[in-house]
C-alpha positions as CSV (number, residue, x, y, z in Angstrom):
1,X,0.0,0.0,0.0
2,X,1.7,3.0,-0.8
3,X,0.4,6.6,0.5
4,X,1.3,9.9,-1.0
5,X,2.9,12.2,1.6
6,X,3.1,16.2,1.6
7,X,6.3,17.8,3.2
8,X,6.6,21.4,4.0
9,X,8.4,23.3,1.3
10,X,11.6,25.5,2.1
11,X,11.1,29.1,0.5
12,X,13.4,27.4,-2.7
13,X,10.8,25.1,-3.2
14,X,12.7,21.8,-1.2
15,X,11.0,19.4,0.8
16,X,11.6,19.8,4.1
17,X,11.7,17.3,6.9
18,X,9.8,17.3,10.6
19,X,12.9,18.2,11.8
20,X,13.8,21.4,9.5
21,X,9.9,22.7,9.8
22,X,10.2,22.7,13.4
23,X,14.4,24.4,13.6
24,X,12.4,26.9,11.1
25,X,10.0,27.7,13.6
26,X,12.2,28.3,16.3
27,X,14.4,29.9,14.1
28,X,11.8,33.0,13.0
29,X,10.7,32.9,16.7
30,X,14.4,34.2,17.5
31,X,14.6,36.3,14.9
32,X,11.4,38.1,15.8
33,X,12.3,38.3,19.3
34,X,15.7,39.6,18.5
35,X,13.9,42.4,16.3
36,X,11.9,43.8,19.3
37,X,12.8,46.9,20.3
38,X,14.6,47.0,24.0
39,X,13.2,48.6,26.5
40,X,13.1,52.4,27.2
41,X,16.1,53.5,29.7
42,X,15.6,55.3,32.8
43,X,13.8,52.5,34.8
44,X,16.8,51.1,36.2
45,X,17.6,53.2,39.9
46,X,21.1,52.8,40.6
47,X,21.7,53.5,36.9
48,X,20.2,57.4,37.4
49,X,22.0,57.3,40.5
50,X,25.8,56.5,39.1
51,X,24.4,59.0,36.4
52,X,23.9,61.9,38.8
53,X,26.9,61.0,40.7
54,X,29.1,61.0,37.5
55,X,27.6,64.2,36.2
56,X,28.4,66.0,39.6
57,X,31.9,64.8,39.5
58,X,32.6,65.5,36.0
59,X,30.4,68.6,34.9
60,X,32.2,69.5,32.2
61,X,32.2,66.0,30.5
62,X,28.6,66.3,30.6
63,X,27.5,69.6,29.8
64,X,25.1,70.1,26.9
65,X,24.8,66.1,26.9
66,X,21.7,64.6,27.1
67,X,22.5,61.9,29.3
Protein backbone atom coordinates (compact mmCIF):
# COMPACT_ATOMS: atom_id res chain seq x y z
CA UNK A 1 0.00 0.00 0.00
CA UNK A 2 1.68 2.99 -0.85
CA UNK A 3 0.43 6.59 0.54
CA UNK A 4 1.34 9.92 -0.97
CA UNK A 5 2.87 12.18 1.62
CA UNK A 6 3.10 16.20 1.58
CA UNK A 7 6.26 17.84 3.22
CA UNK A 8 6.63 21.36 4.03
CA UNK A 9 8.41 23.30 1.29
CA UNK A 10 11.60 25.46 2.10
CA UNK A 11 11.11 29.12 0.49
CA UNK A 12 13.42 27.39 -2.66
CA UNK A 13 10.85 25.05 -3.16
CA UNK A 14 12.74 21.81 -1.17
CA UNK A 15 10.98 19.38 0.83
CA UNK A 16 11.63 19.82 4.14
CA UNK A 17 11.66 17.26 6.92
CA UNK A 18 9.82 17.34 10.56
CA UNK A 19 12.86 18.20 11.84
CA UNK A 20 13.78 21.35 9.50
CA UNK A 21 9.92 22.73 9.84
CA UNK A 22 10.24 22.72 13.44
CA UNK A 23 14.39 24.44 13.58
CA UNK A 24 12.44 26.87 11.09
CA UNK A 25 10.03 27.71 13.56
CA UNK A 26 12.22 28.28 16.25
CA UNK A 27 14.36 29.95 14.06
CA UNK A 28 11.83 33.02 12.96
CA UNK A 29 10.66 32.95 16.69
CA UNK A 30 14.45 34.15 17.53
CA UNK A 31 14.59 36.35 14.89
CA UNK A 32 11.39 38.06 15.79
CA UNK A 33 12.30 38.32 19.34
CA UNK A 34 15.74 39.60 18.54
CA UNK A 35 13.92 42.35 16.31
CA UNK A 36 11.91 43.75 19.34
CA UNK A 37 12.79 46.86 20.34
CA UNK A 38 14.59 47.01 24.04
CA UNK A 39 13.16 48.55 26.53
CA UNK A 40 13.07 52.43 27.19
CA UNK A 41 16.10 53.49 29.72
CA UNK A 42 15.60 55.32 32.77
CA UNK A 43 13.78 52.48 34.81
CA UNK A 44 16.83 51.14 36.22
CA UNK A 45 17.59 53.17 39.85
CA UNK A 46 21.11 52.76 40.58
CA UNK A 47 21.75 53.45 36.85
CA UNK A 48 20.19 57.38 37.35
CA UNK A 49 22.03 57.32 40.49
CA UNK A 50 25.78 56.54 39.14
CA UNK A 51 24.39 58.96 36.40
CA UNK A 52 23.93 61.93 38.78
CA UNK A 53 26.93 60.95 40.73
CA UNK A 54 29.12 61.05 37.46
CA UNK A 55 27.63 64.24 36.24
CA UNK A 56 28.43 65.98 39.61
CA UNK A 57 31.90 64.78 39.50
CA UNK A 58 32.62 65.51 35.99
CA UNK A 59 30.37 68.60 34.92
CA UNK A 60 32.22 69.52 32.22
CA UNK A 61 32.18 66.04 30.55
CA UNK A 62 28.57 66.34 30.60
CA UNK A 63 27.52 69.63 29.81
CA UNK A 64 25.11 70.06 26.86
CA UNK A 65 24.81 66.15 26.87
CA UNK A 66 21.71 64.64 27.11
CA UNK A 67 22.45 61.89 29.30
Amino acid sequence: MSTKGTAAKSVSGAAMSKYDVEVEARLKALEAKASTPAPAAGGDEKLDKLIGILKGAFPQEFKNKDI
